[in-house]
MARFIFI-793897 format. One record per residue: residue number from 1; z, y, x of N, C-alpha, C, O in turn. Coordinates in pm, 1 decimal, padded with zeros to 6 digits. Each point is the difference from the previous one (the first is absolute). Example, Ala and Ser with C-alpha at 12.3 -4.5 7.8 and 13.67 -1.06 7.14 Angstrom:
+-----+----------+----------+----------+----------+----------+----------+----------+----------+----------+----------+----------+----------+
|   k |      npz |      npy |      npx |     capz |     capy |     capx |      cpz |      cpy |      cpx |      opz |      opy |      opx |
+-----+----------+----------+----------+----------+----------+----------+----------+----------+----------+----------+----------+----------+
|   1 |  00780.0 | -00569.0 |  01319.0 |  00000.0 |  00119.0 | -00089.0 |  00000.0 |  00120.0 |  00090.0 |  00066.5 | -00001.9 |  00103.6 |
|   2 | -00138.5 |  00106.9 | -00138.6 |  00006.0 |  00119.0 |  00082.0 |  00073.0 |  00109.0 | -00077.0 |  00016.9 |  00110.8 |  00050.9 |
+-----+----------+----------+----------+----------+----------+----------+----------+----------+----------+----------+----------+----------+
END
This chain:
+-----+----------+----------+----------+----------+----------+----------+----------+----------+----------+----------+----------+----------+
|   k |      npz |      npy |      npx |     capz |     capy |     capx |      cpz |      cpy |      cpx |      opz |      opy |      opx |
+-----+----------+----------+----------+----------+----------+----------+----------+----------+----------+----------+----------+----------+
|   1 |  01774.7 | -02416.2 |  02020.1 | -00098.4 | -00089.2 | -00055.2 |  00072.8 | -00105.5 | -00080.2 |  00083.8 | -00071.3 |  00055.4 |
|   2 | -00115.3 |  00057.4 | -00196.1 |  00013.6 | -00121.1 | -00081.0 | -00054.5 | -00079.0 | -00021.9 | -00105.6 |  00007.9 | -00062.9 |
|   3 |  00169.6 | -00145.3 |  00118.2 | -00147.6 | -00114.8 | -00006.0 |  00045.6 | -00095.9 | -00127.6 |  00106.9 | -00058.8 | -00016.6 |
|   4 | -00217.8 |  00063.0 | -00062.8 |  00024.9 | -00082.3 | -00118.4 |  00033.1 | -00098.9 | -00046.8 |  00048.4 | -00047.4 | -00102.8 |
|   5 | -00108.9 |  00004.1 |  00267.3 | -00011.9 | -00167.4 | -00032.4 |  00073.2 | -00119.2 | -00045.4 | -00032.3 | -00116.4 | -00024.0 |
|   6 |  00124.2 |  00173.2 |  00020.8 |  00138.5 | -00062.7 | -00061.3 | -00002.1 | -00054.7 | -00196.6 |  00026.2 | -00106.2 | -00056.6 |
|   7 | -00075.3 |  00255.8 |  00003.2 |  00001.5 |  00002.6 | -00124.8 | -00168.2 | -00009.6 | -00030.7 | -00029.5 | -00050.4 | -00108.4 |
|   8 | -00051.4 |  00082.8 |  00172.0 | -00146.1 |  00060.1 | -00053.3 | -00065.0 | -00011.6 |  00095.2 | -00006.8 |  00093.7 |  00079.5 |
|   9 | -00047.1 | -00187.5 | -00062.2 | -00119.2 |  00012.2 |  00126.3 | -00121.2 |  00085.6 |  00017.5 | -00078.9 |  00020.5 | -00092.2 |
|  10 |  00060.3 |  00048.6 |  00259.5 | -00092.4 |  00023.1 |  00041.6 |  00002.7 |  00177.9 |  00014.8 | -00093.9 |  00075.9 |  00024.3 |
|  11 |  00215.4 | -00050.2 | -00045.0 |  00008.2 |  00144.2 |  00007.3 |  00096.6 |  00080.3 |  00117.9 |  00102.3 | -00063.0 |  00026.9 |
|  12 | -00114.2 |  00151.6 |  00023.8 |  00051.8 |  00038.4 |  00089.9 |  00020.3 |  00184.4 | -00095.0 | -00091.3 |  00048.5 | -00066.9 |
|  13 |  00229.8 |  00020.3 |  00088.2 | -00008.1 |  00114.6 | -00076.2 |  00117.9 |  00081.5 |  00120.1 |  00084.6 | -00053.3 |  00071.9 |
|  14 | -00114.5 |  00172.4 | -00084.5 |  00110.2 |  00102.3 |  00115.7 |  00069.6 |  00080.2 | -00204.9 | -00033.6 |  00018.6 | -00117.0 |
|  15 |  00185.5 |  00001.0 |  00255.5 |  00096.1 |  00052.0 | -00105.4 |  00041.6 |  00044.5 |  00126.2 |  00019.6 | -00051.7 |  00110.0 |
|  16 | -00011.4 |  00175.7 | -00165.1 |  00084.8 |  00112.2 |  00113.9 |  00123.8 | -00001.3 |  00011.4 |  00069.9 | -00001.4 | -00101.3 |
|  17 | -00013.8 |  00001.7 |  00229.7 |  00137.5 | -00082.1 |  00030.5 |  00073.0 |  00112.1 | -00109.3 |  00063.3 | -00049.3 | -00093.4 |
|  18 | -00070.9 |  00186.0 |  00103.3 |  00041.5 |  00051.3 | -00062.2 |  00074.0 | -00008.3 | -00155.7 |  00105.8 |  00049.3 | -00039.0 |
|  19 | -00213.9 | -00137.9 | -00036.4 |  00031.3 | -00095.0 | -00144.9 |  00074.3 | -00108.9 | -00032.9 |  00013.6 | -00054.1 | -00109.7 |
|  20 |  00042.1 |  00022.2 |  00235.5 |  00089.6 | -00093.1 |  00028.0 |  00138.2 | -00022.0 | -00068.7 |  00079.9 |  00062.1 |  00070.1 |
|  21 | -00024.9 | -00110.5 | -00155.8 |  00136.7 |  00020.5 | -00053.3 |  00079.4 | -00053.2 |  00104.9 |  00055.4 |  00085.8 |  00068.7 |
|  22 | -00030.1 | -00231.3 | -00030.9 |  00025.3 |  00008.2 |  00150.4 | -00004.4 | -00132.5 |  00045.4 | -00012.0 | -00097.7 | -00073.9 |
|  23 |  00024.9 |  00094.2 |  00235.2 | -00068.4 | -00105.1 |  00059.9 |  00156.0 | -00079.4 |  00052.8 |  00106.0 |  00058.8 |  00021.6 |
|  24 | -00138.3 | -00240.2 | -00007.6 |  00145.5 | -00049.2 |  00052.6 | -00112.2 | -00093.6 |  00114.9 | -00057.8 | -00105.8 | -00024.3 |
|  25 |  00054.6 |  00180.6 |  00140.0 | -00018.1 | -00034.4 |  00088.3 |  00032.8 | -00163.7 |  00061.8 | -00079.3 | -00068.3 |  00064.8 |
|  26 |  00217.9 |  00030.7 | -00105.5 |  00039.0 | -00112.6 |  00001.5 | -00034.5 | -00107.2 | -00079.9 |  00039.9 | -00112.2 |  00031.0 |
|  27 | -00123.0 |  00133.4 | -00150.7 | -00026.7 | -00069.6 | -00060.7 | -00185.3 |  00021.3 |  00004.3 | -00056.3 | -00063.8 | -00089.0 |
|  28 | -00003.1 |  00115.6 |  00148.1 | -00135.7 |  00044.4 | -00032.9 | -00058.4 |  00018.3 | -00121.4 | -00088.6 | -00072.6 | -00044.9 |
|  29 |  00162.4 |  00222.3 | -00041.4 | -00056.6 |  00006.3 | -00116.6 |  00034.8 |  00138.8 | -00001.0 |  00097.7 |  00053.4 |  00052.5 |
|  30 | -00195.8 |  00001.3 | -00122.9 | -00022.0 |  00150.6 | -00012.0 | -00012.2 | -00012.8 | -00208.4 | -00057.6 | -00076.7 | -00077.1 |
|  31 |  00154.0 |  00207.8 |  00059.8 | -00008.8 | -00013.4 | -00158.8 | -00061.8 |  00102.0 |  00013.0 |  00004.1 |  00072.5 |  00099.4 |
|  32 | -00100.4 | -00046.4 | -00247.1 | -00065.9 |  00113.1 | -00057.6 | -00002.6 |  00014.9 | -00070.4 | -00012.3 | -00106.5 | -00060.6 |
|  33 |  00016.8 |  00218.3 | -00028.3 |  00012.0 |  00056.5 | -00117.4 | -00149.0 | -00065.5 | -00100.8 | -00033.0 |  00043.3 | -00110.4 |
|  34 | -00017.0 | -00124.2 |  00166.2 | -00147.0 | -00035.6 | -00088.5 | -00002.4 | -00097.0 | -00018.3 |  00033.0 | -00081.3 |  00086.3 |
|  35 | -00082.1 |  00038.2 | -00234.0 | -00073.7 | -00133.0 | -00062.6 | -00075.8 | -00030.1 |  00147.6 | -00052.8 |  00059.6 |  00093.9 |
|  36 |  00091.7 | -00220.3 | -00149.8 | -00140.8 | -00079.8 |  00078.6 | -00171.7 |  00054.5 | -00074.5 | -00096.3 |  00008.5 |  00076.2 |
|  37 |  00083.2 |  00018.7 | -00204.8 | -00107.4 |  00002.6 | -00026.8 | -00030.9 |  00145.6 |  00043.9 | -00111.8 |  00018.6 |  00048.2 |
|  38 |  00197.7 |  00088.9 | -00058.6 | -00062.6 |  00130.6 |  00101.5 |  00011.5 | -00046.3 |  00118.6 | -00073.3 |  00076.1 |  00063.0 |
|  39 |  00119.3 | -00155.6 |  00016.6 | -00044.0 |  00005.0 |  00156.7 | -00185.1 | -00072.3 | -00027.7 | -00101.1 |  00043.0 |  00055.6 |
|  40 |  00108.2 | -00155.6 | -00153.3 | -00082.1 | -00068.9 |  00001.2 | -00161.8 |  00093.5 | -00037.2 | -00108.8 | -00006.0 |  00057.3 |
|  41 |  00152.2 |  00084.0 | -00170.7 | -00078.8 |  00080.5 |  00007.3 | -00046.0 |  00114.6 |  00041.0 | -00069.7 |  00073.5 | -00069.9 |
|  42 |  00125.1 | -00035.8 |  00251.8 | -00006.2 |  00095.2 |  00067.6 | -00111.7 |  00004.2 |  00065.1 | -00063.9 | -00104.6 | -00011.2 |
|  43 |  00001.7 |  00206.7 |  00092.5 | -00112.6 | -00005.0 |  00060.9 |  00083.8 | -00074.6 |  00124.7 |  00112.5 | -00008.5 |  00049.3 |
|  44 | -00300.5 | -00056.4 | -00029.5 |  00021.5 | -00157.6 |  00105.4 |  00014.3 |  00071.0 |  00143.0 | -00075.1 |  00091.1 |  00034.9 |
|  45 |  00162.7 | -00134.0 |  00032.0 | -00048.5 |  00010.7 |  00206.9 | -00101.6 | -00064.3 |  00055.6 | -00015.8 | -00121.2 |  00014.4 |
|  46 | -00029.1 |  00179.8 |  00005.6 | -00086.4 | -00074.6 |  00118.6 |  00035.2 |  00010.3 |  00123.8 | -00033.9 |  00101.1 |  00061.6 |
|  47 |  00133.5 | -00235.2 |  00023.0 |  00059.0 |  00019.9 |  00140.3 | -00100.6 |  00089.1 |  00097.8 |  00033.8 |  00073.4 |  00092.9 |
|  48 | -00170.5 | -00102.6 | -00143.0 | -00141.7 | -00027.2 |  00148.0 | -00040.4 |  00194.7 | -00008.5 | -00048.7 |  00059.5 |  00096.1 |
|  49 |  00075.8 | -00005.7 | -00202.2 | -00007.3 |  00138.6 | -00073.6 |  00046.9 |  00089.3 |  00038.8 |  00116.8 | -00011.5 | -00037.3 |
|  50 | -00127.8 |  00125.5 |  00105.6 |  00131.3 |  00112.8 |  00033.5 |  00039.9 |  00012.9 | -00142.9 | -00049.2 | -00046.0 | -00103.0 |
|  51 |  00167.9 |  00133.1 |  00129.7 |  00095.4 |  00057.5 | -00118.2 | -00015.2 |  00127.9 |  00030.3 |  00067.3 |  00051.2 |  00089.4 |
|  52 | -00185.6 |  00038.3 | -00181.7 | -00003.7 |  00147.8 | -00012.2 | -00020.7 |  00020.3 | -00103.1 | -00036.4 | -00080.2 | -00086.0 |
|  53 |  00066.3 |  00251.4 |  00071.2 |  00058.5 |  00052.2 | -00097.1 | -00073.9 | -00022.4 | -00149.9 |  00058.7 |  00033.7 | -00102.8 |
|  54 | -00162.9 | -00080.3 |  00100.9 | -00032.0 | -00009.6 | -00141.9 |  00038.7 | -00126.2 | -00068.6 | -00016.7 | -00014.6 | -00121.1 |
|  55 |  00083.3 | -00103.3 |  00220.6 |  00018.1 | -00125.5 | -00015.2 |  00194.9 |  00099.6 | -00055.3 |  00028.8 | -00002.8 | -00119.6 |
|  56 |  00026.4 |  00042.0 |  00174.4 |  00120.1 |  00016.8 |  00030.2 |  00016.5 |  00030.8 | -00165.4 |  00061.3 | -00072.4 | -00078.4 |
|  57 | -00162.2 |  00253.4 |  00030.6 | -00018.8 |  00084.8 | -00109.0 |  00000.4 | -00133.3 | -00081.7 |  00120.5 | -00015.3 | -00019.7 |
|  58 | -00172.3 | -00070.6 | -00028.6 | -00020.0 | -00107.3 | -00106.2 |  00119.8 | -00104.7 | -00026.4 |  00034.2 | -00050.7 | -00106.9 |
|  59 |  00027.3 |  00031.0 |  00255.2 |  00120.6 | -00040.8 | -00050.8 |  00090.8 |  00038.5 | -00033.9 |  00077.7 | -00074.2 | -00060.1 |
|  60 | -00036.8 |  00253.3 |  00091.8 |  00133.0 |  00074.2 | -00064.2 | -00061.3 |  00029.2 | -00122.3 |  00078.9 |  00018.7 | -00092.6 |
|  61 | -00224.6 | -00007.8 |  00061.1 | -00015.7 |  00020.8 | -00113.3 |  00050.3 | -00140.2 | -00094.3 |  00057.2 |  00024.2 | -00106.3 |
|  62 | -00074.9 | -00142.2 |  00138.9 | -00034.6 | -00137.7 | -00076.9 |  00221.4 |  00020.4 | -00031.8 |  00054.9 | -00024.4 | -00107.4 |
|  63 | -00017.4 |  00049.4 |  00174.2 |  00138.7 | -00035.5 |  00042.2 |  00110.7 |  00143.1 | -00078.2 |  00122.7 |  00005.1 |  00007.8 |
|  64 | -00188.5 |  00067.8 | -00058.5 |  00011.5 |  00156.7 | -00035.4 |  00130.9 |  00062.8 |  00065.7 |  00105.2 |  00046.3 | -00044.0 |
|  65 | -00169.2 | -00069.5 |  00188.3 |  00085.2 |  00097.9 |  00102.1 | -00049.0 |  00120.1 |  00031.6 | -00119.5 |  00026.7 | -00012.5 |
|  66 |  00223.2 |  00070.5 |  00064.1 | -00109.2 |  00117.0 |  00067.7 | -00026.1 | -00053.7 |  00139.0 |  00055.4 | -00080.7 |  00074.7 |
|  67 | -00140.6 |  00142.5 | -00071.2 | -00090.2 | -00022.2 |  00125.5 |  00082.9 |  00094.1 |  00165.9 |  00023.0 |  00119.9 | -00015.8 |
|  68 |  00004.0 | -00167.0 |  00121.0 |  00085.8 |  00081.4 |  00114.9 | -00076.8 |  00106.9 |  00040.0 |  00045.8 |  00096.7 |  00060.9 |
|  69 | -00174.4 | -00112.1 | -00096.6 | -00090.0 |  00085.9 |  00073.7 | -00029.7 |  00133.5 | -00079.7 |  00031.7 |  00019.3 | -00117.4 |
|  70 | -00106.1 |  00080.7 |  00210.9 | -00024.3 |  00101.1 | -00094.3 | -00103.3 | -00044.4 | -00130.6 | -00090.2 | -00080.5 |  00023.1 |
|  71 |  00103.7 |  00123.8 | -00128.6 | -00114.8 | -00073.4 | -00068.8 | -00103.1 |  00092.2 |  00028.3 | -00109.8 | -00054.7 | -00010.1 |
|  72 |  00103.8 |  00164.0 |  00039.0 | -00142.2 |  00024.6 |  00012.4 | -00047.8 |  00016.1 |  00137.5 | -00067.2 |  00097.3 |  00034.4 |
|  73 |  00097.7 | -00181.9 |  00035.9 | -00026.8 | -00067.3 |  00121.3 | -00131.5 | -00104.1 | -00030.5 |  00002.0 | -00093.0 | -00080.6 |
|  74 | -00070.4 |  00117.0 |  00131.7 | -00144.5 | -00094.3 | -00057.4 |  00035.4 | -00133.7 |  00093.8 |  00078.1 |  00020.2 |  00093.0 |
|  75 | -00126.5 | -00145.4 | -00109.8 | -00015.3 | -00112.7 |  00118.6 | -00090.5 |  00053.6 |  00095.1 | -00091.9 |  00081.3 | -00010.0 |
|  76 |  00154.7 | -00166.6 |  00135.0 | -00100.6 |  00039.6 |  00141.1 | -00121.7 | -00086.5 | -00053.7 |  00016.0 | -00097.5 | -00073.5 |
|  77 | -00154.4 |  00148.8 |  00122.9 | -00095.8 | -00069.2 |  00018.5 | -00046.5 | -00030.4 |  00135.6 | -00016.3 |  00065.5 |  00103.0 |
|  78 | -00007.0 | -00247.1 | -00156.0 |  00011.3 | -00108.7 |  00078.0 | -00185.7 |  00019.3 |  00046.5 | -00104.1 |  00006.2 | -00065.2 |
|  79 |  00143.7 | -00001.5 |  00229.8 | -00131.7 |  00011.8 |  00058.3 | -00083.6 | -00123.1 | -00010.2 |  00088.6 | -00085.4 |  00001.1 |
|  80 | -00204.1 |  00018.9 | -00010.5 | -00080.3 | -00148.1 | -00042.0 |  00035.0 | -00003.3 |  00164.5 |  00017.1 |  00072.6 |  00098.0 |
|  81 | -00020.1 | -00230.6 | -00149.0 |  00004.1 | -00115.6 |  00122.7 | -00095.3 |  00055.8 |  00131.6 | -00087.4 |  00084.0 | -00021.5 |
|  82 |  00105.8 | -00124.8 |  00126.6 | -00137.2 |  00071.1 |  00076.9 | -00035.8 | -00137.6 |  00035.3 |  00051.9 | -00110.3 | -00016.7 |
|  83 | -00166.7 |  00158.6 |  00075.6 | -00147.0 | -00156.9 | -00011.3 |  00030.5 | -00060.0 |  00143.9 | -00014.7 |  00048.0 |  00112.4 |
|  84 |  00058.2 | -00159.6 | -00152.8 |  00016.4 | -00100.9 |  00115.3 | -00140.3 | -00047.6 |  00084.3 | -00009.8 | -00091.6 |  00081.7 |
|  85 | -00046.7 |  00142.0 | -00107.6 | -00156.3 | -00059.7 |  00025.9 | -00077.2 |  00066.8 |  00161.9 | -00113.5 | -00034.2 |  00033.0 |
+-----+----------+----------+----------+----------+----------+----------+----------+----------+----------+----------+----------+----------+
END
């Protein structure tokens, strides 16, 4: 997770550790191969949100990675809330 708030308020964005050029632990900073304005203009996180696969598909797409998964692997479908009532 990249939090903006530093440079650009109000955004929260995932970068797959994988994209990482590299991290100095000792210093708390992770480099990446990306403009601030492509992180800035990445699709948003939502912490409160699961992270499934059609959220995942939009960011290797936004990021023009391949994707780990099979691609013709469809997303699971997410069963509705059940009624608290």
């Amino acid at each position: 997770m990249v939090d903006t708030a530093s440079w650009w308020k109000g955004k929260k964005v995932l970068i797959a550790p994988r994209w990482t050029r590299s991290i100095s632990w000792a210093e708390g900073i992770v480099l990446l191969d990306l403009s601030q304005e492509t992180i800035r203009k990445s699709p948003e996180w939502n912490p409160s949100a699961p992270i499934n696969r059609e959220y995942e598909a939009r960011l290797y797409d936004y990021y023009g990675h391949p994707v780990y998964w099979n691609e013709n692997e469809q997303p699971p479908k997410l069963a509705p809330p059940k009624d608290k009532s």
